[in-house]
Residue, then its C-alpha position, 0 to 999 in steps of 0.5 A: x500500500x502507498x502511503x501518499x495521501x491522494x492528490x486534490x485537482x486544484x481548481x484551475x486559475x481563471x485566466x485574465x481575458x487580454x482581448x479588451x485591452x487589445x481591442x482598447x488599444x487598437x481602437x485609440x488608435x484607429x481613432x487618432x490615426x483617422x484623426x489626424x488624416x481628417x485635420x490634416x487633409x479637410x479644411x474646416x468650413x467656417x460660417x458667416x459669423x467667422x469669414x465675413x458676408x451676408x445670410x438672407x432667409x427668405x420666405x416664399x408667398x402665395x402668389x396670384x397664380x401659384x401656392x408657395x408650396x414645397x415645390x414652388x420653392x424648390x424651383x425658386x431656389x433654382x432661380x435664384x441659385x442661377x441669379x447668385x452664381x451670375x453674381x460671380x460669389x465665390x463658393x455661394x450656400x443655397x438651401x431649402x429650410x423648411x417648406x417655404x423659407x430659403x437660406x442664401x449665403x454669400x461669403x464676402x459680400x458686406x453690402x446687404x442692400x445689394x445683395x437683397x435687392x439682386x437676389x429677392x427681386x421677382x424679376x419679370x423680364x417680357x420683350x414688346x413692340x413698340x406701338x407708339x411713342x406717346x399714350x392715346x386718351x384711351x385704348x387698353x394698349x400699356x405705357x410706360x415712361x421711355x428711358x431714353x426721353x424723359x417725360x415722354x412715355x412707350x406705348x407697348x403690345x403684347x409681349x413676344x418672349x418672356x423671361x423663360x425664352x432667354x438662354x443666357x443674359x451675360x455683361x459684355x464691354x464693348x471695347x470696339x465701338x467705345x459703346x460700354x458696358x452692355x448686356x448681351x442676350x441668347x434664346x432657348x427653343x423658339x426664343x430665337x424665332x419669336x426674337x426674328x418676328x418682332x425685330x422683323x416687324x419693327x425693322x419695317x417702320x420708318x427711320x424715326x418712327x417709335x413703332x421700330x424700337x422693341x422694348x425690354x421690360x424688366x418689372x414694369x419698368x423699361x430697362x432698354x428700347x433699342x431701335x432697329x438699325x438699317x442693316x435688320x430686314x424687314x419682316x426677317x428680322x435679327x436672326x441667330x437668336x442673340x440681342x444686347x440691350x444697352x442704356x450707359x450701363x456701368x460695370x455692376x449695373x450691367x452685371x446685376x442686369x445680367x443675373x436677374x435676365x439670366x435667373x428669370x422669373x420667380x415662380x411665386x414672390x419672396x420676401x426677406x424675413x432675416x438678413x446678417x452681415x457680417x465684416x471679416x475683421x470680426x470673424x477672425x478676431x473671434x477665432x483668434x479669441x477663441x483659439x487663446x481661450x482653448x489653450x489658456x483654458x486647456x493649459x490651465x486645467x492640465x496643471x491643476x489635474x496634473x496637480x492633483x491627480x499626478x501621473x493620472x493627471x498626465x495621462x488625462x492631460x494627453x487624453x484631453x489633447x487627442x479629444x480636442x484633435x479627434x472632435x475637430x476631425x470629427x467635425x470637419x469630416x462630418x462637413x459641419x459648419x464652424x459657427x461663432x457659436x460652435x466655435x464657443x461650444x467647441x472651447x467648453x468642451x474641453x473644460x467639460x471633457x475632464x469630467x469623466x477622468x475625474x469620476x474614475x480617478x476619484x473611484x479608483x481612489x476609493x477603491x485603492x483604499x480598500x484593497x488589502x493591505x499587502x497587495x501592490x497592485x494598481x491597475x485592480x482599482x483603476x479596473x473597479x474604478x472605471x466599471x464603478x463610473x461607467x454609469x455616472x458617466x454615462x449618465x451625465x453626458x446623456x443629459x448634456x447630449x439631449x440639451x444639445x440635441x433639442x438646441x439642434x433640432x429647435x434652434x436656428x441659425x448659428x446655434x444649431x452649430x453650437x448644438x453640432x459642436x456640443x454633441x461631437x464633443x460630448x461624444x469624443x469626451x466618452x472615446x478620450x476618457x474611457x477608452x484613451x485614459x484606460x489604455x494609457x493609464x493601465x499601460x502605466x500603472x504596470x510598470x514596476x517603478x509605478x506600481x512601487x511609487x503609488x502616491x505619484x502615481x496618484x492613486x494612494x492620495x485620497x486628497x485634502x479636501x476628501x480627507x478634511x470632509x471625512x475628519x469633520x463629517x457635516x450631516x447637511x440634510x440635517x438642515x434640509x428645510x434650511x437650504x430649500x428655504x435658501x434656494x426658494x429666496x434666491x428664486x424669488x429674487x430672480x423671478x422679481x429681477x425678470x418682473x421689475x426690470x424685465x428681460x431685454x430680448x434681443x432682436x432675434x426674438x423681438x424683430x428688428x434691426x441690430x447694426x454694429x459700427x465700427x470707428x476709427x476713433x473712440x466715441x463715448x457712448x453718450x456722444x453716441x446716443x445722441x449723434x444716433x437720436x439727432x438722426x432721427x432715431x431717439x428711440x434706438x439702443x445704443x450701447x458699446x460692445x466689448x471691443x469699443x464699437x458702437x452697437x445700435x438696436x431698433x424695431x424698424x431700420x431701412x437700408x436708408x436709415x442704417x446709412x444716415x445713421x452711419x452718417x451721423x457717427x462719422x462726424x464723431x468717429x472718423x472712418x466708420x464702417x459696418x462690422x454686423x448687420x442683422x435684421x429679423x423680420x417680426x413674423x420670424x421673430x416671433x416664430x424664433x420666440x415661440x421655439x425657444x420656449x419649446x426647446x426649453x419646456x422640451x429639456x425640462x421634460x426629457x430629462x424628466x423622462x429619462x430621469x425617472x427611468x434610470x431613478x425613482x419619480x421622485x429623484x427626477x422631480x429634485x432633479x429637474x426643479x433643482x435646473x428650472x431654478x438654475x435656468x431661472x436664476x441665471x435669467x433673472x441676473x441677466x434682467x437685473x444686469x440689463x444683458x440681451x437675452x439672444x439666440x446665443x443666450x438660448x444655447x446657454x440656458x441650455x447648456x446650464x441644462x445639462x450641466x445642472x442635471x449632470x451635477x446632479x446625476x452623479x450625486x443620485x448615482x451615489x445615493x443609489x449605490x449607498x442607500x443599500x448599505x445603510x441597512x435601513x429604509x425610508x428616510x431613516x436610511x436616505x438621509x445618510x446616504x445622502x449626506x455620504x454621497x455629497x461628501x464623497x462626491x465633492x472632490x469631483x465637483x470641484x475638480x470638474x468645475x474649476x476645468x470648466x471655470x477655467x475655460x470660460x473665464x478665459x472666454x468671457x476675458x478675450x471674447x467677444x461682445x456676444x462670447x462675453x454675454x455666453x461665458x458670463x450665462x454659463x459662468x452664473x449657471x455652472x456656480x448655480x448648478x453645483x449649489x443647487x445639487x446640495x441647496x435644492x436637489x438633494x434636500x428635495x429627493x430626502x422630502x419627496x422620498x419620505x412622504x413617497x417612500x419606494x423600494x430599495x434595491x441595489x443596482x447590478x455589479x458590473x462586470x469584469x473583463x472575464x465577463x463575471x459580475x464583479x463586487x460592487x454596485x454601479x454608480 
């Protein structure tokens, strides 16, 4: 007999899976690959706001003789496409936005009157022969006054062509017979042939006589009578189907002649319902003070995460500059239009994009502290920690994403690009983070000096204002009924602002005219004023922007008296010139209005609905309140600070959305995951976790905030004026936010929750890379 005992099978060592890392690793970098070709290769297309020119919009109306349906606009547009390229505007934008309205865009044109008048007109061009030289007492026979021979009047026949019979209409310099500019004609199909007919039948009539002119009429009016020469035939007429209508045209006269002649008519009228000019001196002010503020922000918030998170902090550091070259990749290769706005969005994106490093630096913390002792391995809590911020991270940036879709989907204009922006960034700050962060950040921490050195690392600090948080412990919901009575003190004063001073709306929502002019001398805004009202417009809103130019606001201001009052400050600046024009028409702005209360209500109630599905009614009800107060606040400092609530201000009340409820997801994703704990249900165990979950998530909100604190102080200080008016909204809403987490949130869930007490349930433990659940719940 042996004396061996028998062997025991030891159970086999799970084998850690390396097929995710792989994967993480090769998709970073298939990212910044197809980044760099995109930023390298595709330049960006800037707006109008950023190189300088004119937008109209359009709309079409029921003529006598066509509806202004979707298919009589689209054949205006083809119209007026032709019209815009005989205009010679290099790289032009024409596009149907909705049913009935147009959308024209024509880079480097600063003359909106021009351009408005060439491109709106209905153009209705007829040619008629000439009957007589002056009207009988009566007949039903047409007259109008003779250009040549003022005083004296045409009568005319019926028209012989049409608009439609002209092929081509093009200006022609006639540098032979010294004769000018002048506009040459050719006819499509049977154009030509009627051109013979009626040539020919003037050609008859005496040297002399009226009846051997055939006039050309463009919208009732006679742009040119040309008489027959002796060399035309009677009864054949001018053959070869080509015609040239002359009157001492000058240059642009002729060329403006031309693109009407060549466009044609209109199917059904159209009126010009918004109009924005823009000079290019502006634009590239506003990407250069954009671009400073990137890299003073982006600077700033990489020394302060190195700071405190150390190597992390590095590694986040170059995370945050490949996010900033893969959602500009992302936005030029998706031909998105870089706006004013967009730009402005593009910049916070990057103070906002350290969020999610912070959540899982700030849980791999917590989980490097409960780790057993002996053990020296780093990449376990980073692993936990980012399993454990999935959701939180998840979740705040849905609530970011469904702002910036509702901006997209009810905004106009350039906004919509603030929309474009926020939501690619939002979207690259999740591929940054918890993709680029983790490989980069587990590639590190398994080298042996790292993992020996875990404090440089910046794992084993827990931090000051953690450790001060857990040596004082403040039970806060202690005094809920306090901070609920601050918060509603605070909303009262707001809402008071709005009621006594009121909201001054811009003229995007009011309708109007907002001219800014630019001066070669400093002029005081008092001189202003008054070289404004001596012009006969005592009534406008005159005020300096942000860069000493004089910004003039009205309801009603023609083309005439923006120059009169150009005129008038010209006497008081020197060279004044128009930097930004925008006119919106009342309907519009109406209609814009009425958007922006829609988009509005619309947030409130997604975040609503999506709250109450990943949380209880009763914490997406804290939730949202706690952001209607935030949206409230900031517009009530606003009305006591007499800023202009425009277009720009809606992208950042809706941006304060999304960031109010991301602070506050964070703080319920933690209550959720320790409310279980506590053993106890009902408000006996709320109220700990509560306090708990703000305490613990402290660091993060004040380490995500001063990122974003960061930014916007350097956009609000080098913007401009309307940059300006942006980062000091979002500014007030981020300072807000972050209170009214701990003022309203969360006091609001502890009371709703006591009187609507629901079940407790711990939320699933995520899974690890092998794909077994893991301990833990999910934040």
């Amino acid at each position: 007999m042996s004396s061996r005992k028998p062997r025991i099978p030891r159970a086999p060592r799970p084998r850690r899976s390396r097929r995710a890392p792989l994967w993480r690793a090769l998709f970073a970098l298939a990212a910044v690959a197809a980044s760099l070709y995109f930023a390298l290769t595709t330049p960006p297309r800037l707006g109008l706001d950023l190189r300088g020119g004119t937008q109209i919009v359009l709309e079409t109306r029921n003529g006598p003789a066509a509806r202004a349906d979707a298919a009589a606009t689209d054949r205006a547009l083809e119209v007026l496409r032709q019209r815009v390229d005989a205009l010679g505007v290099a790289e032009p934008s024409l596009a149907r936005s909705g049913e009935r309205r147009i959308v024209v865009e024509l880079p480097g044109v600063q003359d909106p009157r021009k351009a408005a008048e060439v491109v709106g007109r209905t153009a209705q061009l007829t040619f008629h022969p000439v009957l007589a030289a002056s009207a009988p007492a009566g007949g039903e026979a047409r007259t109008l006054p003779d250009p040549d021979a003022p005083g004296q009047r045409l009568r005319l026949g019926p028209p012989a062509l049409t608009g439609k019979d002209v092929k081509d209409a093009r200006a022609v310099l006639d540098t032979q017979t010294g004769g000018g500019w002048t506009v040459a004609l050719s006819f499509r199909g049977g154009g030509d042939k009627s051109w013979a007919r009626v040539t020919g039948e003037a050609a008859c009539a005496a040297p002399g006589d009226a009846a051997r002119r055939v006039a050309i009429v463009l919208d009732d009016r006679v742009v040119s009578a040309p008489a027959m020469q002796q060399s035309v035939p009677c009864r054949s007429g001018i053959q070869g189907g080509s015609a040239q209508i002359t009157g001492g045209f000058g240059d642009s006269e002729a060329r403006d002649l031309a693109a009407l002649v060549k466009g044609g008519a209109l199917p059904v009228p159209v009126e010009v319902v918004e109009q924005r000019t823009v000079g290019p001196t502006l634009g590239a002010e506003a990407i250069r003070a954009s671009a400073a503020a990137a890299v003073i922000g982006l600077v700033c918030t990489a020394v302060f995460v190195v700071a405190v998170y150390r190597l992390l902090g590095v590694l986040a550091t170059v995370a945050l500059a490949l996010y900033g070259l893969i959602s500009y990749a992302a936005l030029v290769a998706l031909g998105a239009t870089l706006t004013l706005p967009g730009l402005a969005g593009f910049v916070l994106a990057i103070g906002m994009a350290v969020d999610a490093n912070v959540l899982v630096f700030e849980r791999t913390r917590e989980e490097y502290g409960r780790r057993p002792a002996a053990s020296s391995d780093l990449r376990g809590p980073l692993r936990k920690g980012f399993g454990k911020a999935w959701s939180a991270v998840v979740d705040s940036n849905v609530t970011t994403l469904l702002a910036a879709g509702l901006l997209f989907f009810f905004a106009a204009g350039p906004v919509k690009g603030f929309g474009v922006t926020l939501s690619v960034g939002v979207v690259a700050s999740m591929v940054s983070a918890l993709v680029i962060t983790r490989v980069l950040a587990e590639w590190a921490l398994r080298l042996r000096s790292v993992r020996r050195r875990p404090r440089l690392a910046g794992v084993a600090s827990a931090g000051r204002v953690r450790a001060f948080l857990v040596r004082r412990g403040p039970r806060l919901m202690r005094r809920r009924r306090t901070w609920l009575a601050v918060s509603g003190a605070l909303l009262a004063l707001a809402v008071t602002g709005i009621g006594v001073r009121g909201l001054h709306l811009g003229v995007e929502f009011t309708g109007g005219r907002l001219v800014e002019y630019g001066t070669s001398r400093p002029v005081d805004v008092e001189r202003a004023r008054a070289a404004v009202g001596d012009a006969g417009f005592p009534r406008a809103v005159v005020q300096k922007a942000g860069n000493g130019d004089v910004v003039v606001r009205s309801g009603d201001l023609s083309d005439r008296d923006q120059q009169r009052i150009k005129a008038a400050l010209e006497a008081h600046g020197g060279n004044v010139t128009v930097e930004r024009d925008e006119r919106i028409g009342p309907s519009l702005g109406s209609e814009l209005r009425d958007k922006a209360l829609l988009a509005l209500g619309a947030a409130v109630a997604a975040q609503l609905l999506y709250l109450s599905v990943r949380f209880r009614w009763t914490f997406a009800t804290a939730a949202v309140a706690a952001m209607v107060q935030d949206v409230l606040l900031v517009t009530g400092l606003f009305a006591w600070l007499g800023r202009p609530a425009d277009s720009v201000f809606l992208a950042a009340l809706l941006t304060v959305v999304g960031y109010s409820v991301n602070d506050t997801v964070v703080v319920f994703d933690r209550i959720r995951e320790m409310r279980p704990r506590t053993g106890r249900t009902g408000r006996a165990g709320l109220v700990p976790a509560v306090d708990s979950a703000i305490l613990q998530t402290v660091p993060r909100t004040l380490n995500t905030g001063m990122g974003v604190l960061f930014v916007l102080a350097a956009l609000a200080v080098l913007g401009g004026d309307s940059l300006t008016d942006f980062s000091i909204a979002l500014l007030a809403g981020v300072l807000f936010g972050i209170a009214s987490t701990v003022l309203t949130a969360a006091p609001l869930a502890v009371v709703l929750e006591g009187r609507h007490p629901g079940a407790v349930t711990a939320p699933p433990a995520p899974r690890t890379e092998n794909g077994h659940r893991g301990s833990g719940a999910v934040v």
